[in-house]
N, C-alpha and C positions, 0 to 999 in steps of 0.2 A: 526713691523712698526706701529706707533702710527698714528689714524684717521688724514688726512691729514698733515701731518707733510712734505711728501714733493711735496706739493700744496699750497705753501703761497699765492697765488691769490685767493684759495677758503676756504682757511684758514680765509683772511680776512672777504670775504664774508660772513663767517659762524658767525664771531666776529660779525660781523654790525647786528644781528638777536637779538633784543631786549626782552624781556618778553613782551607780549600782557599789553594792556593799561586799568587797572580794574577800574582806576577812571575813566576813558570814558565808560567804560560800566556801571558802575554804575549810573553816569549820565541819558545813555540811559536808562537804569533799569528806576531811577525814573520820568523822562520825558513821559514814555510810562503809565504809574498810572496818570497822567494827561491829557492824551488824554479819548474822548468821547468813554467809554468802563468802562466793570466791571475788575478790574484787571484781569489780566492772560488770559483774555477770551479769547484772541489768538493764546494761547496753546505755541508752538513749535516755530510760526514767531516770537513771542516776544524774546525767547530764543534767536533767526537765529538772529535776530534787534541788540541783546545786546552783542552777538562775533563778530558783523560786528562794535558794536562801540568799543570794546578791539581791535582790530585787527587796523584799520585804526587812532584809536584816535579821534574821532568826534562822538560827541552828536548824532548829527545827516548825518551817513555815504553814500558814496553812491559809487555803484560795477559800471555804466556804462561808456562808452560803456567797456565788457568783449575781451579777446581776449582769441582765441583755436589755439593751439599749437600741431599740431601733428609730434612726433618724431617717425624714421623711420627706423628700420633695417632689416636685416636677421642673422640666426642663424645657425653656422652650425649643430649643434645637429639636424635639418633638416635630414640629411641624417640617421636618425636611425627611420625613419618611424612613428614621436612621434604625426605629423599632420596628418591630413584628405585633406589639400591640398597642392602641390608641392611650392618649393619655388622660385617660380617662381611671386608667386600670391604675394607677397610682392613688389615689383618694379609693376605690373600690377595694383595692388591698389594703387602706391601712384600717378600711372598715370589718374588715376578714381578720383585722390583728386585735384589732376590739375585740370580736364575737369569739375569740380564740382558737379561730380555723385554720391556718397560717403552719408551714413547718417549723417557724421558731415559735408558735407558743405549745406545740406540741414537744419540740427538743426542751424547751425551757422548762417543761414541765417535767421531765425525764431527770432533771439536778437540780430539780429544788430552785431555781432560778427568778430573783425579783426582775419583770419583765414591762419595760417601758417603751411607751413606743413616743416619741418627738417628731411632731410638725415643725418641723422648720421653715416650711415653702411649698406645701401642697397647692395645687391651684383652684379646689375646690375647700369648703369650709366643712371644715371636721369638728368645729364645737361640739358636737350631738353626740360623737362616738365616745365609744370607751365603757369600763367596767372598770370596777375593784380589781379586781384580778389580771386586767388586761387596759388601764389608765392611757389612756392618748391627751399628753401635755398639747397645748397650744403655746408656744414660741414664733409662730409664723413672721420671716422677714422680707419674706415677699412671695404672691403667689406662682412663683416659679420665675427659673433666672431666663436670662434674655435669651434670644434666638443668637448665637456665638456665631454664626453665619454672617449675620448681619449689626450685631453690637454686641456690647461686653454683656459676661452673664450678670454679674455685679454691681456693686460700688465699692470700692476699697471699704466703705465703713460698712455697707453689706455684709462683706466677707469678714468682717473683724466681729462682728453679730453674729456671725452662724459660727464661727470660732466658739467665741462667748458663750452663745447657747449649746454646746455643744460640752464644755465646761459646768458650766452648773447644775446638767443631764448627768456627768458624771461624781459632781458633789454631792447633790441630792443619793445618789444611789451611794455613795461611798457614809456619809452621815445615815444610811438607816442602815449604816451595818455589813455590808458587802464587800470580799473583800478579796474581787477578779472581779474585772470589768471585761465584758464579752458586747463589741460593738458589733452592729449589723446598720443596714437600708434598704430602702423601697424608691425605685425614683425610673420611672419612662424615661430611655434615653439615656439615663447615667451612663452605661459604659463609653458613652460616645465622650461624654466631659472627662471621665475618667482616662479616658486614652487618650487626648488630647493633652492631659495635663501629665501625664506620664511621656508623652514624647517631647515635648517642650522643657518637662525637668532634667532627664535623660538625655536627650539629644538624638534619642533614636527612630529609626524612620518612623514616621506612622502607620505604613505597611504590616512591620515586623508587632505592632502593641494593641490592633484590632482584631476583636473576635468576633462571633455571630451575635451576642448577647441572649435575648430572649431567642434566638432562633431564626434568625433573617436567610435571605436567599444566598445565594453566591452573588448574583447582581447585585443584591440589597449589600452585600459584605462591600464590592466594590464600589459604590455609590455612597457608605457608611466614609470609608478612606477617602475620598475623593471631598465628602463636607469639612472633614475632620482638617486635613490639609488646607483648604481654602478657606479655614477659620483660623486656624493658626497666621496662615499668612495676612488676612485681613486685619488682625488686631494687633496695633503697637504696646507690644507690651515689657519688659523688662524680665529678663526670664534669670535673670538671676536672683529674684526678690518671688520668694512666695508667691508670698500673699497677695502681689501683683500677677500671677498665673491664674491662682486660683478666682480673681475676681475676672479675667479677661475668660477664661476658658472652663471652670470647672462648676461644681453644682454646690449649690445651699449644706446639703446633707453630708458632701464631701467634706466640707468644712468643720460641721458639727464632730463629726468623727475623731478628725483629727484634735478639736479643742476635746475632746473629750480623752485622749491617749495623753495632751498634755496634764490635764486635772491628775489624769490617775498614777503619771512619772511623778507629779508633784507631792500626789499622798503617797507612793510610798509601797504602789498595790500593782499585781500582774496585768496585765494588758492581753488579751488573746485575740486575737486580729484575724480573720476569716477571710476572703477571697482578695479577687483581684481590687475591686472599688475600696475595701477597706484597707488593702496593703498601698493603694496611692493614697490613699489618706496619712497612713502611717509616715511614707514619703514625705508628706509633705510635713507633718509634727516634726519628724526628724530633722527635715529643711530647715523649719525657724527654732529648734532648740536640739542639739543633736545627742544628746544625751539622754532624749527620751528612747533611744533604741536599745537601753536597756533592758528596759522594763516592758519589751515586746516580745511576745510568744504569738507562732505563726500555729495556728491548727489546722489550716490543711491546704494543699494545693487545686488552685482552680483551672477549669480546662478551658478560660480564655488564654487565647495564647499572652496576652500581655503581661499576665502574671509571674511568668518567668523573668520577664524583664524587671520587674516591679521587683521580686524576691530578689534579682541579683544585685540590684542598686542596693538593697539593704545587706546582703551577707548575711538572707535568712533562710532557713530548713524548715520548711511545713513539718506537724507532725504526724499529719495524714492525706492520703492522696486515693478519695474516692471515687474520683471522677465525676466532682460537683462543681458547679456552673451557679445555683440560684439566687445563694447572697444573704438579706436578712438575718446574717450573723448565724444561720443554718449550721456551716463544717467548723466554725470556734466552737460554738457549744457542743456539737458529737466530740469535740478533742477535750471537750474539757473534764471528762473525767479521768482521762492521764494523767492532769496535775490533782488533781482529788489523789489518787492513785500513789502517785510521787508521795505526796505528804504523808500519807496514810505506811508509807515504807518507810518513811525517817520514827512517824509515831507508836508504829505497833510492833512493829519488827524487833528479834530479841539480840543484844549485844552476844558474842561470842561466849561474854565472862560469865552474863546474866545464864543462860540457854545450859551453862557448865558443857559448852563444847568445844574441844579442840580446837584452835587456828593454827597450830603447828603446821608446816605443807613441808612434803620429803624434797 
């Protein structure tokens, strides 16, 4: 089955993802040499300044206000002991992202940030949660993917649904005005899906792309490797086709994710992509349209080890490296006021001419 062929609603989507806009950056390029500064002197924001003017098409771009998106499932590869806590804790955290307890509705709240959180495949029923301020969509496409041990997490038209919803999560936030999309999740056992579909895209051991997750033993580390492996092996799957990985091996919310990086390559808007499970996400957008890796900004580097693997498939640089693990789109939103930052130096900053200061250099 060829990359979306039978998904023509994200077919089109994927179509409408343009090449990033290099005379707007280069614009910004030489507009930032005329501001009151030695060239370059900005290091890295200048760089962050000149993908936010490809990316958007303007000289002079601007990301606010951002909106955090957190998609939400369970796993049942849960039941093979791959976490440190029951899956239980996945529905009881996205109850904690309702009540606004949660480290991303505390960062969210640090930038002004519209903050939603998406069921896509909780296994418990979240109707009841939510606030005004803190909204939990129901999307739900099934209450958590299969046990990948023992069958697919999926159905191809599953995973073209949790695409989908993961797309209209990011329309809706882009139509009330938003304009950086900051993904995160919540899901028991993700990393386990996430590594799995990171070594089957890659090709690389599964040794080298698992981490502790939530904290597991060393035994637990190698007993994580050992399912992971003997899930890959068990499932015929086609690994040069997405969307056929992500339905054999990966989770609901992984999906979401990545329909949501293609929604936001398609309008036109930054993308800030947060850890390890959201940079396989990214992976896999950039799998079925490869021109959404434009329109990607990494904020920060995670201390699963698989996320190196992950950054280097893309030919991406975190913009920060705290030594966070947690997810829920947490280290994109602390990054995200470097591109606030960036813009606010193309906006405010005075030309050489304006300032009546010198550029002459001896």
């Amino acid at each position: 089955m060829p990359p979306l062929s039978d998904a023509p609603a994200l077919k089109t989507l994927a179509d409408r993802v343009r090449p990033v806009d290099r005379r707007a950056g280069d614009a910004t390029r030489a507009y930032l040499d005329t501001l009151t500064k030695p060239p370059g002197s900005l290091g890295d924001l200048e760089a962050l300044a000149v993908q936010l003017g490809e990316i958007t098409g303007q000289a002079k771009p601007e990301v606010t206000p951002p909106a955090c998106i957190v998609f939400a499932a369970d796993h049942g590869v849960a039941a093979e002991g791959v976490s440190a806590f029951d899956q239980e804790v996945t529905a009881q955290m996205v109850a904690n992202f309702a009540a606004g307890g949660a480290a991303i509705n505390a960062f969210a709240r640090c930038i002004d940030a519209r903050l939603e959180v998406v069921d896509v495949g909780v296994a418990g029923d979240m109707a009841d949660t939510g606030t005004a301020d803190n909204p939990v969509v129901n999307a739900k496409i099934r209450r958590g993917t299969g046990n990948i041990l023992t069958e697919p997490a999926m159905s191809c038209e599953e995973a073209v649904a949790a695409l989908d919803a993961g797309a209209q999560a990011a329309s809706r936030a882009l139509d009330a005005g938003c304009r950086c999309l900051i993904v995160g999740e919540m899901g028991i056992a993700n990393t386990t899906a996430a590594s799995a579909m990171l070594a089957v895209l890659t090709g690389h051991p599964v040794s080298g792309v698992v981490g502790t997750g939530t904290g597991i033993s060393s035994a637990g580390l190698s007993h994580k490797v050992s399912v992971i492996e003997r899930a890959i092996e068990a499932r015929w799957m086609d690994v040069s086709n997405p969307l056929d990985v992500l339905a054999n091996v990966g989770g609901l919310e992984i999906g979401a994710m990545a329909g949501a990086y293609l929604a936001g390559a398609a309008r036109g808007v930054p993308c800030l992509v947060d850890g390890f499970i959201a940079t396989v996400a990214a992976l896999l957008a950039c799998e079925l349209c490869p021109e959404v890796r434009g329109y990607l900004i990494f904020g920060h580097r995670s201390e699963e080890p698989g996320h190196d693997v992950a950054l280097e498939a893309l030919d991406a640089a975190p913009l920060l490296a705290l030594g966070m693990r947690l997810g829920e789109g947490s280290g994109a939103a602390l990054a995200f006021p470097l591109l606030d930052a960036a813009c606010a130096m193309l906006r405010e900053m005075a030309t050489f001419a304006d300032a009546g200061v010198d550029d002459s250099r001896s």
